[in-house]
N, C-alpha and C positions, 0 to 999 in steps of 0.2 A: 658624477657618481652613477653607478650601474647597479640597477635595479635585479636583482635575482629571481624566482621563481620558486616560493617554497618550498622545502622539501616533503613531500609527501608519504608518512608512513605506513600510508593504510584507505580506506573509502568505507566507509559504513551507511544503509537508507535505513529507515525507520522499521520496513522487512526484515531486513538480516538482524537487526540488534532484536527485534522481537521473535526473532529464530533462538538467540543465544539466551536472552532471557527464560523461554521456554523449557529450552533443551539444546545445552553445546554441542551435544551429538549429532542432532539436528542441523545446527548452523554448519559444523564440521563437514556433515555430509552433503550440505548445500553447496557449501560456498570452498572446501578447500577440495573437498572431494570430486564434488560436482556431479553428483549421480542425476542421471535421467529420474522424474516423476513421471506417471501417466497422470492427466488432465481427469480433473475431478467436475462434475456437472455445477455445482456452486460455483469455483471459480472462473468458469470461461462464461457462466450466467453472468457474474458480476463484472468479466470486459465486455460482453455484448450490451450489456444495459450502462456501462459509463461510454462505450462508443456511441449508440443513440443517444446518451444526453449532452454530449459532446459536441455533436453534431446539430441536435436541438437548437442551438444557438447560434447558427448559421443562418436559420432562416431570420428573416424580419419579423422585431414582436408579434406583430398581429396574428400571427402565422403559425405561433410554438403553441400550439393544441396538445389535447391528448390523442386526437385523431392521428394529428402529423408526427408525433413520438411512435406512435403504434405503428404507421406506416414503412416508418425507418429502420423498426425491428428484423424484419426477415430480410431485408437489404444489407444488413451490418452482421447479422450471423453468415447471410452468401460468399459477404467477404471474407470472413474470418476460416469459411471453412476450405475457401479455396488455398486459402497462405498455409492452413493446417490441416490435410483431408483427415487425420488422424481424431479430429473431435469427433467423427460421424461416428465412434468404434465406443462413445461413453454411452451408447442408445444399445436396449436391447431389440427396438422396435420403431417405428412412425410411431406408433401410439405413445411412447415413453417419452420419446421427442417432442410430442404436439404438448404434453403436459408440462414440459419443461417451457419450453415457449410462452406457454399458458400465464406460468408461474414469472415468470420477464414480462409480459403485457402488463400483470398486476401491479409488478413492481414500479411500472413505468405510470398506471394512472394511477400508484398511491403516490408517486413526484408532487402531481397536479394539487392534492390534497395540503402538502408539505412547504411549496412557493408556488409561485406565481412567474414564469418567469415571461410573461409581457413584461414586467416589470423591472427585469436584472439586465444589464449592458456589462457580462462580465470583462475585466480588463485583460484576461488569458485564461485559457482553459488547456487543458495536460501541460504544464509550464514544467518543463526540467526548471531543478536549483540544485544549487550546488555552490557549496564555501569551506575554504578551509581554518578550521580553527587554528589557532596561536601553537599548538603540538606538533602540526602537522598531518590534524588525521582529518580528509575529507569525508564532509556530509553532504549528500544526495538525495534524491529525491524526485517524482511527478506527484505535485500538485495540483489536484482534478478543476479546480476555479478559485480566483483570484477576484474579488470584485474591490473595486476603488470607488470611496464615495468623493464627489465634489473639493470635500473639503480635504483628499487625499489618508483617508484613513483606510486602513487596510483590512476586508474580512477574508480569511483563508476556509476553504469549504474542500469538504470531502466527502464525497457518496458512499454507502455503505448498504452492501445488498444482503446484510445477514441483519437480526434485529436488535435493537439497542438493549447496552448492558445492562444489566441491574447497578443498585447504587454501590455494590463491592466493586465492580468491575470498571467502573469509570474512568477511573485515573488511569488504569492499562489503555483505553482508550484515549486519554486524550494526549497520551506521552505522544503517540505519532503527529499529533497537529502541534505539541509544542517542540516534536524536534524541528517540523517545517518553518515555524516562528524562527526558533532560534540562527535556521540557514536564511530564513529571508534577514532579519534583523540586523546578521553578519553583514548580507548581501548593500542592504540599503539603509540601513543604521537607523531604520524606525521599527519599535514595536508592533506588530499588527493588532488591532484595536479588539478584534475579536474572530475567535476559533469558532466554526460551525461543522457539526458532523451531521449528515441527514441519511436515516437509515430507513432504506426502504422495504424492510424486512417488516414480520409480524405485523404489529398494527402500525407501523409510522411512528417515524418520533426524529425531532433535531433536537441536539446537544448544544448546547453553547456558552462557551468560555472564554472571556476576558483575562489575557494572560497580562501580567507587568513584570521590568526586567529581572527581579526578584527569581520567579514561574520561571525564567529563562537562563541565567545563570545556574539555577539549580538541576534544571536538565543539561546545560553543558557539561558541568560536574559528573551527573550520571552518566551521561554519555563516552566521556573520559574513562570515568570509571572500568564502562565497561568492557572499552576498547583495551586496557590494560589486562582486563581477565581473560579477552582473545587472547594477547600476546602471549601471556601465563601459559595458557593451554598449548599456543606455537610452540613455544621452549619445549614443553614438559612430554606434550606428545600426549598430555593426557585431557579427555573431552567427556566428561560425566553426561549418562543419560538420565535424563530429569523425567518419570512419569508422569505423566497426568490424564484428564480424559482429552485433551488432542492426539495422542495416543491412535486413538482407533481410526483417524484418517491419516496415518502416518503411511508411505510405500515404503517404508523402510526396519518394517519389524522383526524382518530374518537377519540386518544386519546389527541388531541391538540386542545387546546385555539383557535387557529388563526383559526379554522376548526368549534369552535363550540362543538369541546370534553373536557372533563374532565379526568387529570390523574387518572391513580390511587393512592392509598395512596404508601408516597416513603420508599422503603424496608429497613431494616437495613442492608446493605451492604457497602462497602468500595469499591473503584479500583481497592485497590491493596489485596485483599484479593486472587486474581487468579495470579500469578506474571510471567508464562510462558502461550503463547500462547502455542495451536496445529498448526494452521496454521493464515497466515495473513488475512485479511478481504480481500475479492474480489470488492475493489469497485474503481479500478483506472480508470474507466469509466465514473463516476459520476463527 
């Protein structure tokens, strides 16, 4: 008997569907349109401070300081802005810069306040996943740490450089840690024992939820769901702009209705015509 290779109707990460949940418009112009954004100070704040703590864990406990965090700071933005000189162009000054940095060191010793990580042997850290559901529509994702206890139970962790939600807001937040549940669960057919979100924003704060398959079937569902109101919109041609206050960090308010702009006409493209990222989208700040 000869094993097949699913067929694949589509890839959705927990970015894009909170693209479409937001504003189809939005995801449309992301993901089928694919317009260039300019680089916003909050999200390349938030890859320079998940690359130092990324890194952080490289060295030997004894050794993960907030001294040694801090050190790795203007090292990991040197690299970043060699691969991109175009960050240097979000400053209107050194002085604008230095405070933005400023505002990165903080978020880096409120970490220290939040864990302990002498104490963490995470089992991966940036872990691509990736599984396909029983439909055919692949889920992806980087998951920023992975820790595995003794007894093999599984905590999924995610940094977060903006500050935690109020209690309306939580469940928008934790959809992205149970869609990573539900691709790891596919992936290795256990549960992860507990979600942790640590937000290094405001005053600090961790999130943390114990998901059971219950919490996981019901976001497949959703997930389905919404992959279908993509498709709806592919057919129809039509992509509704959803207002809200994300709004005002939107690049894209001369191409929207709700602004008074007109699309452009929509490309023949698909989702899933690209099915691996290079890296995730930087907008856990938004």
């Amino acid at each position: 008997m000869t094993l097949t290779e699913p067929v694949i109707i589509g890839a959705l990460s927990p970015s894009r569907a909170g693209d479409f949940m937001t504003c189809p418009l939005l995801y449309r112009f992301r993901v089928i349109d694919q317009l260039p954004e300019r680089p916003s100070q909050a999200a390349v704040r938030g890859t320079v401070v998940h690359s130092v703590l990324e890194r952080l864990y490289d060295l030997p406990a004894p050794r993960r300081s907030v001294q040694a965090a801090l050190e790795l700071l203007e090292p990991q933005w040197t690299r970043l802005l060699a691969e991109d000189p175009q960050y240097a162009e979000m400053f209107a000054d050194d002085a604008e810069q230095g405070e933005w940095l400023a505002q990165a060191r903080g978020m880096l010793e409120r970490y220290f306040t939040l864990e302990d990580p002498t104490r963490l042997e995470p089992a991966e850290r940036e872990l691509y996943v990736e599984a396909v559901l029983d439909g055919g529509l692949m889920l992806r994702g980087y998951v920023d740490r992975l820790d595995v206890a003794p007894t093999g139970e599984v905590r999924v962790v995610d940094y977060k450089t903006g500050s935690a939600p109020g209690p309306d807001f939580e469940a928008k937040a934790l959809f992205q840690m149970k869609f990573y549940a539900l691709v790891l669960w596919r992936l290795q057919g256990a549960v992860p024992r507990l979600l942790q979100l640590v937000y290094l924003g405001g005053a600090g704060e961790v999130l943390r939820y114990a998901p059971d398959e219950g919490d996981l079937l019901a976001t497949e569902r959703k997930v389905m769901a919404l992959w279908a109101a993509i498709e709806r919109s592919m057919e129809t041609g039509e992509w509704r702009a959803r207002r809200s206050r994300l709004c005002d960090w939107c690049d894209h308010q001369a191409l929207c209705p709700e602004f008074g702009g007109t699309p452009p006409p929509v490309p023949d493209r698909r989702p899933g015509d690209t099915l691996r990222s290079n890296r995730r989208a930087a907008t856990d700040e938004l």
